[in-house]
C-alpha positions in Angstrom: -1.8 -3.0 9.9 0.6 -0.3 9.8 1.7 0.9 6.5 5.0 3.6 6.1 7.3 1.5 4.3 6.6 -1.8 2.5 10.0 -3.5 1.2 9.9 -5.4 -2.2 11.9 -8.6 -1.9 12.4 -10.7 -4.8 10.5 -14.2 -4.0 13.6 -16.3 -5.2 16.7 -14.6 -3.4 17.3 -15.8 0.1 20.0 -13.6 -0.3 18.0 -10.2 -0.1 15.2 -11.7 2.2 17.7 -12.2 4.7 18.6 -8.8 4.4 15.3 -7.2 4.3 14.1 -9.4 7.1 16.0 -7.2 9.4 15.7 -3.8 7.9 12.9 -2.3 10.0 10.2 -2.5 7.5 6.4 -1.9 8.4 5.9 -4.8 5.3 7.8 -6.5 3.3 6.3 -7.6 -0.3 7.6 -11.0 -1.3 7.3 -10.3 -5.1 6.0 -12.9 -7.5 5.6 -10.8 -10.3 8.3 -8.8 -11.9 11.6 -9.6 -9.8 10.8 -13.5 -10.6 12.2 -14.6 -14.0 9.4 -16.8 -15.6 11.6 -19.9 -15.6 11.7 -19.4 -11.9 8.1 -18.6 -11.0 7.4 -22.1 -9.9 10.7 -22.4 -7.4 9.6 -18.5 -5.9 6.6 -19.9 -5.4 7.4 -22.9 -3.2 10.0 -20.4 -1.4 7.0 -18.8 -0.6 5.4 -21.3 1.3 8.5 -22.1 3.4 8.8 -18.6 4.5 5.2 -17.2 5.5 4.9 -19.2 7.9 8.0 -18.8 9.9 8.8 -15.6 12.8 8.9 -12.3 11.9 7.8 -9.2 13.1 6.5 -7.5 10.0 3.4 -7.6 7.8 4.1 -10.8 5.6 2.6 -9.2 2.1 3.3 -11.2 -1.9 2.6 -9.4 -4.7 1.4 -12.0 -7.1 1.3 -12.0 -10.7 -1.0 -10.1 -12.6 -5.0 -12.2 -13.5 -3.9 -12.0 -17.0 -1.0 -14.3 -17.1 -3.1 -17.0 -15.9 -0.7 -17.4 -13.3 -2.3 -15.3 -10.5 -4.8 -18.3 -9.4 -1.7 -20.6 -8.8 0.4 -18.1 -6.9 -3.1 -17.7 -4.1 -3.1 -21.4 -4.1 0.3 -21.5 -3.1 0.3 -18.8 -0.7 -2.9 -18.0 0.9 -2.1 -19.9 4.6 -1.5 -19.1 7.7 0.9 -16.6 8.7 0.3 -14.6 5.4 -1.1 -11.0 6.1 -2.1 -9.9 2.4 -2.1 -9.5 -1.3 -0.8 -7.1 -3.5 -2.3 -6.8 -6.5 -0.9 -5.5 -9.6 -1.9 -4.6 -13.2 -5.9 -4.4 -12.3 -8.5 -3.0 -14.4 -10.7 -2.1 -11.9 -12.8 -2.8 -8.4 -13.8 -5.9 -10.4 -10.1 -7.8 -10.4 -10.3 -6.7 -6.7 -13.7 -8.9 -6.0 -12.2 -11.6 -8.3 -9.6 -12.0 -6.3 -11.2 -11.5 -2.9 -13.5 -14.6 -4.2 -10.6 -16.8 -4.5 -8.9 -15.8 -1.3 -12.5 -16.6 0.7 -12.2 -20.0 -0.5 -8.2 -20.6 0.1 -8.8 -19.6 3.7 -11.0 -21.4 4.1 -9.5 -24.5 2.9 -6.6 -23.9 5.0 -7.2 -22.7 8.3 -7.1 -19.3 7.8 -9.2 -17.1 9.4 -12.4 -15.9 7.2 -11.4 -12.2 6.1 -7.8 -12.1 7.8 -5.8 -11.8 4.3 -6.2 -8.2 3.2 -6.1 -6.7 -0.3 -3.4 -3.7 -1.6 -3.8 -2.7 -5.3 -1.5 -1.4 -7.3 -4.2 1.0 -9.4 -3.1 2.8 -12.1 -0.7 0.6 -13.6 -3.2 0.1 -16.8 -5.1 2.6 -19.4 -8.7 0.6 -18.4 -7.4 1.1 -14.3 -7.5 4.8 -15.3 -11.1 4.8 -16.5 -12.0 2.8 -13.7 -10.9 4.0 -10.3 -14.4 5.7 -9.7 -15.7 2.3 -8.9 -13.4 1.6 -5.8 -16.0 4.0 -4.0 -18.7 0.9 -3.9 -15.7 -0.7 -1.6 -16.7 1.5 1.2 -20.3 0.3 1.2 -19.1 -3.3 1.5 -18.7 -4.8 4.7 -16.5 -7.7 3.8 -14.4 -5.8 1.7 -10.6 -6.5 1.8 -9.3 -3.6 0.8 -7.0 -1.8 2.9 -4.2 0.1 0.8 -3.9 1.7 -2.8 -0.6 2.4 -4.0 -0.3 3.6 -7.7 2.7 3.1 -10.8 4.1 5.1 -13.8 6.1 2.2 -15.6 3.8 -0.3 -17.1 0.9 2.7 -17.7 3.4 4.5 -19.4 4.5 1.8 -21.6 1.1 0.8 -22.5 0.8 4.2 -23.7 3.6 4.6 -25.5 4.7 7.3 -24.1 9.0 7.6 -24.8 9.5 8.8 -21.1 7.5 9.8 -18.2 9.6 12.2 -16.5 10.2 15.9 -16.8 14.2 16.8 -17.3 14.1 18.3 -14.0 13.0 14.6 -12.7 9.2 15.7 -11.9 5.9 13.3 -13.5 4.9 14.4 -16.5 1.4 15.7 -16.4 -0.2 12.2 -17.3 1.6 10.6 -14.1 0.6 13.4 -11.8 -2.8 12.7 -13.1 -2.5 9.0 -12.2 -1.1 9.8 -8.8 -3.7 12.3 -7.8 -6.7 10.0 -9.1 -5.1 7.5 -6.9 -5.1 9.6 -4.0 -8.8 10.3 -4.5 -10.1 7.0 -5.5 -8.2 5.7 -1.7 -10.2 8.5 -0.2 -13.1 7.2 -1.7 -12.6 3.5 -1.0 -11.6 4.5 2.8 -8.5 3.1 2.6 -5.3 4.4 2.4 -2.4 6.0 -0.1 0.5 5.0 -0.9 3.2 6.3 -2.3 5.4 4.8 -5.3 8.6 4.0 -5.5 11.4 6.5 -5.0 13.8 4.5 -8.1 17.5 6.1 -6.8 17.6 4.2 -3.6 21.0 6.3 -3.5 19.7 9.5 -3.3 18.7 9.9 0.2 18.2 13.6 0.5 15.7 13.3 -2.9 14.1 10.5 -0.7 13.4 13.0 2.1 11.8 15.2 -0.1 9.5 13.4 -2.1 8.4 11.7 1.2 7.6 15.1 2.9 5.5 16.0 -0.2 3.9 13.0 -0.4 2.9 12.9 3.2 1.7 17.0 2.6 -0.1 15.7 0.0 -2.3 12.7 2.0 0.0 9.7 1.4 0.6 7.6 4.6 3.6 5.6 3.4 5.4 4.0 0.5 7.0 1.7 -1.2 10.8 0.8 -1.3 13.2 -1.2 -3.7 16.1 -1.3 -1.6 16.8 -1.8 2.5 18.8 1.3 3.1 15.7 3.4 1.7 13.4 2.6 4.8 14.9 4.2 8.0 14.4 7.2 6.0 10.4 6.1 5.1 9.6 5.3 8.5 10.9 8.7 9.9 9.1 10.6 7.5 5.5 8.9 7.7 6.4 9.1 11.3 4.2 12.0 12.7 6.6 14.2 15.4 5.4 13.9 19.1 4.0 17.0 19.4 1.3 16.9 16.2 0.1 13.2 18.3 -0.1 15.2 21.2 -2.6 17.6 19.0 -4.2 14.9 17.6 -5.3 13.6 21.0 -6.2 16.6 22.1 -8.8 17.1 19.6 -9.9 13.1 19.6 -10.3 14.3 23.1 -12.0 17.2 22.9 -14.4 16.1 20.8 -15.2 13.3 22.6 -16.3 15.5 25.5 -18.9 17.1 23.6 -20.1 14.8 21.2 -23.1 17.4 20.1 -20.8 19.5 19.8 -19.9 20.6 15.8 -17.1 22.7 16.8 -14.8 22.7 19.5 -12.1 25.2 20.9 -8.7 24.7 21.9 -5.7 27.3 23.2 -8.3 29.6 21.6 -8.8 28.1 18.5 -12.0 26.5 17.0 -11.8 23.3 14.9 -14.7 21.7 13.5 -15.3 17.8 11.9 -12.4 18.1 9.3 -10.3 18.8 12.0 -11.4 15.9 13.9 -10.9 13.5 10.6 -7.4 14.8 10.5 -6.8 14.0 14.4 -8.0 10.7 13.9 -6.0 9.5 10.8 -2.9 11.0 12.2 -3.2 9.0 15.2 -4.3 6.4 13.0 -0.8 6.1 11.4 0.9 5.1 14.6 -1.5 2.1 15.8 -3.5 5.0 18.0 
């Protein structure tokens, strides 16, 4: 499942799925939650189901409303079938809403055809003061087999308006230090898990060269993609998450060497030694191409 840019599309507009639908996304997220007036939750859903299971060449992803609406059950019911790639969940407290959910979603597929395991899990993990205290416990995904879990991505709006806090931005446009908090702890806790990062959304979907940026920091920083709010934000996603031919080139060189002498905890190159980290490295650049 690749992962550099994952388009949000309102679940009730055929208006902007027809737009997104051809906008080069990796994914696009047909949103259940906060795009979808609660008059009209009902109508996105059944839009829903006439959608995932037409063409397209992209990862079909809904983000579903939040387990403590009590509306989050109904919107897996309704879309949990085939043709539907994954969930994104928001607003969790914890690993816990993640195995909740992943409960539900076993028995949906199998009710409905779906392959036992095929719909994968995204959280959105910081989004929450009790998320914050709780992303240590995404570790124990890695030592579970049948874990869903592919993808972390993490949010300032909702945390900070659950604290209170009267902005969460720095006059020169930077996280405060709470939000850099919750961003690195994200980071970590998808290390942890064995999944990846993702980055959050880049809010002036007008501001291309800003875009450019932040995604060259975020992919410094260990991120592997990231979310988008508008079309025109992810030609300029995908070429940044995009490693250059010449660091996949690298990469394979040091898959390769390594593979040649698998003893081996050290190997050298042009003259150069590189050890297990490097190897890591190699493997998750290559990783983020389908290699």
């Amino acid at each position: 499942m690749k992962l550099r840019s994952l388009l949000f599309v309102p679940a009730d507009s055929d208006r902007k799925f027809a737009k997104a639908d051809a906008c080069g996304a990796d994914a696009l997220i047909i949103d259940l939650e906060d795009s979808v007036a609660p008059g009209r939750k009902s109508f996105a859903r059944d839009a829903v189901k006439d959608r995932v299971s037409g063409a397209h060449d992209w990862t079909f992803l809904v983000r579903i409303n939040p387990l403590e609406t009590g509306l989050a059950l109904e919107d897996l019911a309704a879309v949990v079938r085939p043709g539907l790639d994954g969930i994104v969940i928001p607003k969790v407290n914890g690993y816990q809403d993640v195995e909740r959910i992943s409960r539900h979603i076993d028995d949906l597929e199998a009710a409905t055809g779906v392959a036992a395991g095929h719909v994968k899990l995204l959280v959105v993990a910081t989004e929450t003061p009790a998320a914050m205290l709780g992303l240590a416990g995404y570790a124990t995904s890695r030592a579970t087999p049948a874990s869903r879990l592919v993808a972390m991505t993490w949010g300032a709006e909702d945390l900070s308006a659950a604290l209170g806090a009267l902005t969460n931005k720095e006059p020169n446009g930077e996280w405060t230090f709470p939000y850099q908090l919750a961003r690195a702890q994200c980071l970590f806790a998808a290390g942890a898990a064995g999944v990846v990062a993702l980055e959050t959304l880049y809010a002036d979907y007008r501001d291309q060269d800003g875009l450019a940026e932040n995604c060259r920091i975020a992919r410094r920083d260990g991120f592997v993609g990231r979310l988008a709010i508008h079309p025109d934000q992810v030609a300029i996603i995908n070429a940044c998450f995009t490693p250059p031919e010449a660091d996949l080139a690298h990469a394979r060189r040091v898959v390769a060497a390594f593979a040649g002498q698998p003893d081996a905890g050290t190997v050298g190159i042009d003259g150069k030694m590189y050890d297990r980290p490097h190897l890591v490295a190699a493997k998750r650049t290559l990783a983020s191409v389908g290699e």
